[in-house]
Steps between C-alpha positions, in 0.01 A plus 500: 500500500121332641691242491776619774231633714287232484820298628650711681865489343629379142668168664154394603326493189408187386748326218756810539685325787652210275639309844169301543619263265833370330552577130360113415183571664452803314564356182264231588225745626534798246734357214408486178648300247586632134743265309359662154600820605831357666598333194461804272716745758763208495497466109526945515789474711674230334465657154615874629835338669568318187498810307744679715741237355526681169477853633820451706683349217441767299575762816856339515599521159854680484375812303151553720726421816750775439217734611379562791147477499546189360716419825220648657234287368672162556608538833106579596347253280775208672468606879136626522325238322 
């Protein structure tokens, strides 16, 4: 709120107005680099997506499919994820 007054509106403020510079030059200025932390979200999501495998298989058996939550289940796990 100081801040806004001190300004005079929120566009004004200092690094809230993203136009003074293209994404690149933000990067370049403010961007910090993590490839430790990028490699361990990209093994995460890798390893959940390869477990979904076996979940649907077992979701589309004939006996579990016959009911509906089953139905249920597979149709959120295939067009949500």
């Amino acid at each position: 709120m100081n801040n806004i007054i001190k300004y005079g509106s929120i566009s004004a403020i200092p690094l809230y107005n993203c136009s003074a510079h293209s994404p690149e030059e933000w990067s370049q200025k403010d961007g910090v680099q993590r490839p430790i932390v990028g490699i361990i979200e990209m093994t995460y999501g890798i390893v959940v997506n390869l477990l979904y495998i076996p979940m649907i298989s077992v979701m589309m058996e004939k006996e579990q499919f016959k009911m509906s939550c089953f139905k249920i289940m597979t149709f959120l796990t295939i067009f949500l994820h």
